[in-house]
C-alpha positions as CSV (number, residue, x, y, z in Angstrom):
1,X,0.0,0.0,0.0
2,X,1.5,3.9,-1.1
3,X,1.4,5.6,2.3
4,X,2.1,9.0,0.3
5,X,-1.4,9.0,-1.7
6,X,-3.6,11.6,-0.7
7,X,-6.7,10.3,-2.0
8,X,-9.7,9.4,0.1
9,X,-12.2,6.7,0.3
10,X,-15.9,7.3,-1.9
11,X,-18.5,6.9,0.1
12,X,-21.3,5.2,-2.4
13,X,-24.8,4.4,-1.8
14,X,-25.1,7.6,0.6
15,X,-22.2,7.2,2.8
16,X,-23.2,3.5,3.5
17,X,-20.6,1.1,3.2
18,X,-22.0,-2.8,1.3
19,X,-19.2,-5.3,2.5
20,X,-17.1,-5.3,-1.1
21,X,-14.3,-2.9,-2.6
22,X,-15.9,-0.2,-4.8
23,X,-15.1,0.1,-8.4
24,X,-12.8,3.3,-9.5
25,X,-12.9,5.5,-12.0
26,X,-10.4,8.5,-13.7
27,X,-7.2,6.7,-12.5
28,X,-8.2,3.1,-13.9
29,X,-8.0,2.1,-18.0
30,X,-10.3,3.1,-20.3
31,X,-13.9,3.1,-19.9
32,X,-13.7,2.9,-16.1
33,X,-13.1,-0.5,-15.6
34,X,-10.0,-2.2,-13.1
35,X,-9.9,-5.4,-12.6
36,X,-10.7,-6.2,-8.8
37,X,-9.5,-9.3,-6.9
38,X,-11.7,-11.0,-4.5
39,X,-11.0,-13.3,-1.8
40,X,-14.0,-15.3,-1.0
41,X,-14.5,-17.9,2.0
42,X,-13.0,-21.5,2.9
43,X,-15.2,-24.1,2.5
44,X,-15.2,-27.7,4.1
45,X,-11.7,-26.1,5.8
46,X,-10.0,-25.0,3.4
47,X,-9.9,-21.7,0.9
48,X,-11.2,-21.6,-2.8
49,X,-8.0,-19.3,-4.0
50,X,-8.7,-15.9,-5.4
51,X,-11.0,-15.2,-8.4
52,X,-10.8,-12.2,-10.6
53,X,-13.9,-10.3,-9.6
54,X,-16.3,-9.7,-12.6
55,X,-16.0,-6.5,-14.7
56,X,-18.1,-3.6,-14.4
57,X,-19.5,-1.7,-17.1
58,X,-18.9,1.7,-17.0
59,X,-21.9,3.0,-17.6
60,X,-22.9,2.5,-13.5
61,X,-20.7,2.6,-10.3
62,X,-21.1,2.2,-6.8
63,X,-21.8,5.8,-6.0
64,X,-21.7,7.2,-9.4
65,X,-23.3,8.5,-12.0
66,X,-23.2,9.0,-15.6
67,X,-23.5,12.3,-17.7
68,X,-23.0,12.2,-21.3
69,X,-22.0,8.8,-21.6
70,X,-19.1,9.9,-19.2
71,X,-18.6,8.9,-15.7
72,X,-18.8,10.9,-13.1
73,X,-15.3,11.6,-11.0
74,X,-15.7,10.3,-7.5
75,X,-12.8,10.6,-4.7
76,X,-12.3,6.9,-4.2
77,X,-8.4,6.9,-3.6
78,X,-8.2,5.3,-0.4
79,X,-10.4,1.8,-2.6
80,X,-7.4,1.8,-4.5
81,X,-5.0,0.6,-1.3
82,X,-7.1,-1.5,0.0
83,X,-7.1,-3.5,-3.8
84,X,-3.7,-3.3,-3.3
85,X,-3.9,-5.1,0.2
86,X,-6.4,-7.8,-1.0
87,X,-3.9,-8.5,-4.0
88,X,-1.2,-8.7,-1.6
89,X,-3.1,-11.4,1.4
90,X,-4.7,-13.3,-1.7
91,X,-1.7,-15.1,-2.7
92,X,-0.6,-15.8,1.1
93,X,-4.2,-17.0,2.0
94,X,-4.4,-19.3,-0.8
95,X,-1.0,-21.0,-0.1
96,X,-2.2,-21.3,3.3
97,X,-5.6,-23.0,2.4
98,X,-3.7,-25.4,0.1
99,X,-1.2,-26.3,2.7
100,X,-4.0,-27.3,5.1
101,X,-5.9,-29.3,2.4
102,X,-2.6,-31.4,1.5
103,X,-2.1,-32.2,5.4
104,X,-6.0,-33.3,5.4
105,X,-5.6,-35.4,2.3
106,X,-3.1,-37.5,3.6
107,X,-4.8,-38.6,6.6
108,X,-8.1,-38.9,4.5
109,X,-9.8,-42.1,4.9
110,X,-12.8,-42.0,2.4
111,X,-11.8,-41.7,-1.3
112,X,-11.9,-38.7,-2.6
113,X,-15.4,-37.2,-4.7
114,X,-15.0,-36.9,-8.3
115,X,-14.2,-33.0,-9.5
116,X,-13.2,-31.7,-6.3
117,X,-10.9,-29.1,-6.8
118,X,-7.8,-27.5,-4.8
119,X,-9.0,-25.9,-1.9
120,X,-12.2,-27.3,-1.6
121,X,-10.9,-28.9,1.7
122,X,-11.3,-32.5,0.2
123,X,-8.2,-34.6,-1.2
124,X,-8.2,-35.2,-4.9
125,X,-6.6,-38.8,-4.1
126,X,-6.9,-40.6,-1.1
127,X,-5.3,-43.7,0.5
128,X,-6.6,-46.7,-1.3
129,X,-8.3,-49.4,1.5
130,X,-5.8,-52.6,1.9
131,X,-7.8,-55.6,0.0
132,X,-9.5,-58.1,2.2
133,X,-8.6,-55.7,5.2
134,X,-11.2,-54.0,7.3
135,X,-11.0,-50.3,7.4
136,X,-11.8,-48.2,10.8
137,X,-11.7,-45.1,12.3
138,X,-10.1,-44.6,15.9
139,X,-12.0,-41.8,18.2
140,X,-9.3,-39.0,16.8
141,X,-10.4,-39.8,13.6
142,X,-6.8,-41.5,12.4
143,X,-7.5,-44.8,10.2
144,X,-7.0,-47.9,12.0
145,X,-4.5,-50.4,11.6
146,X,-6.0,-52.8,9.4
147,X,-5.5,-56.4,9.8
148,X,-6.0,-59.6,7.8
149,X,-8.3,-62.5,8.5
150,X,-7.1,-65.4,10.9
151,X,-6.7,-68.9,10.1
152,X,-7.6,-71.3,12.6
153,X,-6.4,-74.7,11.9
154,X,-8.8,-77.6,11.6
155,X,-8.3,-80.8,13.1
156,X,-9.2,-84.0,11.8
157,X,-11.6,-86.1,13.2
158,X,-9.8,-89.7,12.9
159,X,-12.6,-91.4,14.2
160,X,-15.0,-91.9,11.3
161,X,-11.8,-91.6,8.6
162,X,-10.8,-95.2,10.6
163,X,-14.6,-96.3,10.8
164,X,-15.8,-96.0,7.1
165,X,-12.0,-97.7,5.8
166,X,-12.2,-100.5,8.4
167,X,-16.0,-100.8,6.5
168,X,-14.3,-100.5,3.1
169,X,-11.8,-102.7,4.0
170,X,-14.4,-105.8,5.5
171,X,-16.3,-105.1,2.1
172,X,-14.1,-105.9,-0.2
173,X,-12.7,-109.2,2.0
174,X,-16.3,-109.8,1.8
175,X,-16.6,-109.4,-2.2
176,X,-13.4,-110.9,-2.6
177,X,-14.2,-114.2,-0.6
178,X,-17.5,-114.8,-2.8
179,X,-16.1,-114.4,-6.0
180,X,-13.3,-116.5,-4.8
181,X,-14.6,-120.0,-6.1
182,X,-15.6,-118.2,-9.8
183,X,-12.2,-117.2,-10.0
184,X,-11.0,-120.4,-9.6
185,X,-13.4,-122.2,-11.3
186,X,-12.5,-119.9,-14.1
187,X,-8.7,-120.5,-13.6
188,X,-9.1,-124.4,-13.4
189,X,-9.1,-126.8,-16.5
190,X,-11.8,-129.1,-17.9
191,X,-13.3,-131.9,-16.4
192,X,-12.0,-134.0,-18.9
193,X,-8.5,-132.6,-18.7
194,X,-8.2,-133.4,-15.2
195,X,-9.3,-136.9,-15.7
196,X,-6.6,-137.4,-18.5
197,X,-4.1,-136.6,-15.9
198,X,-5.5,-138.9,-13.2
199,X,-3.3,-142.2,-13.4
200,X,-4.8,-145.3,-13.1
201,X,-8.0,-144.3,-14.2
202,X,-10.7,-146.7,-15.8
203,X,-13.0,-145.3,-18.8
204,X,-15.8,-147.4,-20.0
205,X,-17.2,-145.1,-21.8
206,X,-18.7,-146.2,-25.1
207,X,-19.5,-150.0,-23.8
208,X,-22.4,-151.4,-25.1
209,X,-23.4,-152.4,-21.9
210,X,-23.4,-148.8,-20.6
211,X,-26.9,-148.9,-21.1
212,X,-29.8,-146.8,-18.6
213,X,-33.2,-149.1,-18.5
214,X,-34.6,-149.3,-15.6
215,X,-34.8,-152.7,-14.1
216,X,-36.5,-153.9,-10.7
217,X,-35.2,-156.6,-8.8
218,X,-31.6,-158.2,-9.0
219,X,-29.5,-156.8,-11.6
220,X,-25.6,-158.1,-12.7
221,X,-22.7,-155.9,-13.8
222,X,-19.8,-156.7,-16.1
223,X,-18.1,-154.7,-13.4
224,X,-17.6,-154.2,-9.6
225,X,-18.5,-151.8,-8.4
226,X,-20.7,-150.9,-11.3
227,X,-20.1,-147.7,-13.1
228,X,-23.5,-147.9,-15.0
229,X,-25.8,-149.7,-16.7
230,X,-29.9,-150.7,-16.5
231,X,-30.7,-150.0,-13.0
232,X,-33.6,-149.7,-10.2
233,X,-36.1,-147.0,-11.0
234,X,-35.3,-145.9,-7.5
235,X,-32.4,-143.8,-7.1
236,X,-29.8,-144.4,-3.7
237,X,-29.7,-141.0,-1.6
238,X,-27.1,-139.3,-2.3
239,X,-26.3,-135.6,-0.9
240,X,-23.1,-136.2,1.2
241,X,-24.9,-139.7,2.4
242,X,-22.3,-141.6,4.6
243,X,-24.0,-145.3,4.9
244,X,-22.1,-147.9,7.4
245,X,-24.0,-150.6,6.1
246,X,-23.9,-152.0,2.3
247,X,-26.2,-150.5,-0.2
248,X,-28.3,-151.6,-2.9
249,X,-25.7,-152.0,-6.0
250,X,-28.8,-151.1,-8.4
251,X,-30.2,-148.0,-6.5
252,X,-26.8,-147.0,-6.0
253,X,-26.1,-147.1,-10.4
254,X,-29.0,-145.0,-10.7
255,X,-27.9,-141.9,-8.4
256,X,-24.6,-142.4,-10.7
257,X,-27.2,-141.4,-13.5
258,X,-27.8,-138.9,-11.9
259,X,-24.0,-137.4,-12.0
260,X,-23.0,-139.0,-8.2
261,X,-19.6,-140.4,-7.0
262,X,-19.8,-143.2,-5.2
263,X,-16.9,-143.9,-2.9
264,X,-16.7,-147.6,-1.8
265,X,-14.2,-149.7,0.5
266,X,-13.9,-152.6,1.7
267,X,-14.6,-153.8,5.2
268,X,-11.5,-154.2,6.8
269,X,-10.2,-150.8,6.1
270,X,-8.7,-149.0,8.6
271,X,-11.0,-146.8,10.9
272,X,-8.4,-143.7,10.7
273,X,-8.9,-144.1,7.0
274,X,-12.3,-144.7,6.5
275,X,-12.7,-141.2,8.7
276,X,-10.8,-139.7,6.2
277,X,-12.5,-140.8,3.0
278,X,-15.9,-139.8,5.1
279,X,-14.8,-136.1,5.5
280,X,-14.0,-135.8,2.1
281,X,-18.0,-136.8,1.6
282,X,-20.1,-135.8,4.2
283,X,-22.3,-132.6,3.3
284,X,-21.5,-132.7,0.1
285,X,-24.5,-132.8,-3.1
286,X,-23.8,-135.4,-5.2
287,X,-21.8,-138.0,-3.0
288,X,-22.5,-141.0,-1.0
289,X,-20.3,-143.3,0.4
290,X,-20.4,-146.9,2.0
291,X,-18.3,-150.4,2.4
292,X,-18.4,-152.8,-0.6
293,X,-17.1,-156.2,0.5
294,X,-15.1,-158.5,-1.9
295,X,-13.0,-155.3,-3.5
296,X,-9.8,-156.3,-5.1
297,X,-8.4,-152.9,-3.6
298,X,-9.3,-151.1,-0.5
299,X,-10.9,-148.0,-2.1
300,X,-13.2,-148.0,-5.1
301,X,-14.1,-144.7,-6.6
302,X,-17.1,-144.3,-9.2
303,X,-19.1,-142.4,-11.7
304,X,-21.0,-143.0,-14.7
305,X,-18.2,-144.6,-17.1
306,X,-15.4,-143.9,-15.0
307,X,-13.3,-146.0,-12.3
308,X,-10.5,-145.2,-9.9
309,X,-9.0,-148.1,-7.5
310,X,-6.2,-146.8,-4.9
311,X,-5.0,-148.7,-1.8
312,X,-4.5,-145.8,0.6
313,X,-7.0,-143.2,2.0
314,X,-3.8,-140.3,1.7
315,X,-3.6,-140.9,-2.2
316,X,-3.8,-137.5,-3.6
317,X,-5.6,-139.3,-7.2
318,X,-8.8,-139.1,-5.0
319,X,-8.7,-135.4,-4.5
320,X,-8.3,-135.5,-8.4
321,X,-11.0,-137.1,-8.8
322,X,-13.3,-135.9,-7.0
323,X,-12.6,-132.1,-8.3
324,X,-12.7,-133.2,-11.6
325,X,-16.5,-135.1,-11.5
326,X,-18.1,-133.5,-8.4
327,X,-21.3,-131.4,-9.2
328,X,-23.0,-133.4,-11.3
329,X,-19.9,-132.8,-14.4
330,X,-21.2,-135.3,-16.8
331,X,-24.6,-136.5,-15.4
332,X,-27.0,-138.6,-17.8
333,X,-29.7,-136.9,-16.6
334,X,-28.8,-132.9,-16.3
335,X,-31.4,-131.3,-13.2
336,X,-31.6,-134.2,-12.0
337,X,-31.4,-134.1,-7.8
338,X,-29.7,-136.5,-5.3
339,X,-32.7,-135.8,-2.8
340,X,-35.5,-137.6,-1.9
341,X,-33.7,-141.0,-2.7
342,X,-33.5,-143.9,-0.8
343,X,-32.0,-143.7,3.0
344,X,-31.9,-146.8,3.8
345,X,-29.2,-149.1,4.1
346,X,-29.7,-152.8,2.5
347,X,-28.0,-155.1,0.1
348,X,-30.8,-156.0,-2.5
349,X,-33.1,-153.2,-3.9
350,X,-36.1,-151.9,-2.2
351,X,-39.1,-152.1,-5.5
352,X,-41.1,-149.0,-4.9
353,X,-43.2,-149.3,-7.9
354,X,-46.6,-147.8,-7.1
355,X,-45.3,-145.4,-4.2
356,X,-46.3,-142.7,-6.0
357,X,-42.8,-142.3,-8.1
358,X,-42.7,-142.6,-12.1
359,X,-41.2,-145.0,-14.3
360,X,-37.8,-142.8,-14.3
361,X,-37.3,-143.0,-10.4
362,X,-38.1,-139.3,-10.3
């Protein structure tokens, strides 16, 4: 501000002063008009900056009036200072403003509006939130410390884990143990192949005598034990039947028909042994067992058309055998049972025509 100007203030609008800086005339450029400076108020904390203040047409001023297109001369020196000193604090205030914005900004914890502008007491960029972190305010209005989610670990609960493979386990020992007996069965060769590698064996098949009428009374055999031939219309029982006593020869040749091994021995046989050719009968379908006296072995083992004679209970042909002909493997009659036969034990044959069973014993 000149402190040597003489000048003094105008006093528009009847000595009544409105709040702003009155415009000049005479001294300013041409037409009237000087370009005023105004410093308006901070909002939201901070200051907007200075704005040039709109121009003023010379045709009016504050106080003044015009005559002739001309404007009057009003004594409004002093105005011209106190431009001056708004021009001078403008600058200082907006630094000021800007400063305290740019400390606000970097403590700011909500992003910043789109368009704000400098001054405006809101950042133009503001801290971006952590991802996956919570954001928070503390009670001075700081941003909290943000912190990440915890893991808590998870133990495992060995109980059912053991249960459900101790149950997987049993299952498939369980699968395993049924399908056993296919496997092998599917493994294992013919029935005929076996035979052909039994030793000793007798095969009568294709004999003319090999014949299947059925006969009652007293019938005679090219061979003994008989491996087949006519035969009672009754059949011998024969589902693991272990008889003590001797059987009916011709009952006995028709349960052969019907795909049964006979085991036979003679009298004097060992007990030991004779307990050990019954274990390898009893419960079984399709066997039967009992002492035949006048063998010329001890042991006599026979189907339809085939023979095995062995001296010794332990002789491994009469595993053989039976594996290779049990079940029924080449029965004359196929579906025919071993039930329902005879039970009892005699020598001669038991006629039970008109008992109620058919011509073919069944």
């Amino acid at each position: 501000m000149s402190t040597g100007d003489t000048r003094r203030p105008a006093t528009p609008n009847n000595g009544k002063s409105t709040g702003e800086p009155a415009e000049t005339v005479g001294d300013g450029p041409r037409g009237g008009v000087l370009p005023v400076k105004k410093a308006t108020s901070a909002s939201n904390g901070g200051s907007r900056g200075a704005r040039p203040a709109a121009k003023v047409a010379g045709s009016k001023a504050a106080g003044g009036k015009t005559t002739g297109g001309k404007t009057a001369s009003v004594k409004a020196a002093p105005v011209v200072d106190e431009l001056e000193d708004v021009e001078d604090e403008a600058p200082a205030r907006t630094a000021a403003s800007r400063s305290t914005a740019s400390a606000r900004s970097t403590t700011a914890t909500r992003p910043a509006k789109a368009g704000s502008r400098p001054g405006s007491g809101r950042a133009l960029f503001a801290e971006a939130p952590a991802k996956g972190r919570p954001q928070g305010k503390s009670a001075g209005g700081k941003g909290r410390k943000p912190t990440g989610p915890v893991k808590v670990a998870e133990s495992r609960n060995w109980g059912p884990i053991a249960l459900f493979s101790f149950v997987g386990v049993l299952a498939l020992a369980i699968i395993g143990y049924a399908a056993w007996p296919s496997i092998v069965d599917a493994t294992k060769p013919s029935w005929k192949d076996q035979l052909a590698s039994i030793s000793g064996l007798a095969s009568y098949k294709g004999e003319t005598w090999l014949t299947a009428n059925h006969k009652s009374g007293v019938l005679e055999y090219p061979v003994y034990p008989p491996v087949g031939g006519d035969h009672n219309p009754t059949w011998q029982n024969c589902m693991g039947d272990v008889y003590t006593s001797e059987i009916s020869k011709e009952q006995a040749v028709h349960s052969l028909e019907h795909g049964a091994i006979w085991v036979t021995y003679r009298p004097d046989l060992p007990a030991d042994q004779v307990e050990k050719l019954a274990s390898k009968v009893r419960n079984k379908s399709y066997m039967m067992m009992s002492p035949y006296p006048g063998l010329d072995q001890p042991i006599s083992l026979q189907t339809w058309g085939y023979q095995l004679k062995v001296s010794d209970a332990n002789d491994g042909r009469i595993d053989q055998f039976i594996s290779a002909l049990g079940g029924a493997v080449d029965s004359q009659e196929p579906g025919a049972v071993c039930s329902g036969g005879i039970t009892d034990a005699t020598p001669t044959p038991l006629d039970m025509a008109g008992t109620g069973m058919d011509s073919a014993g069944q």
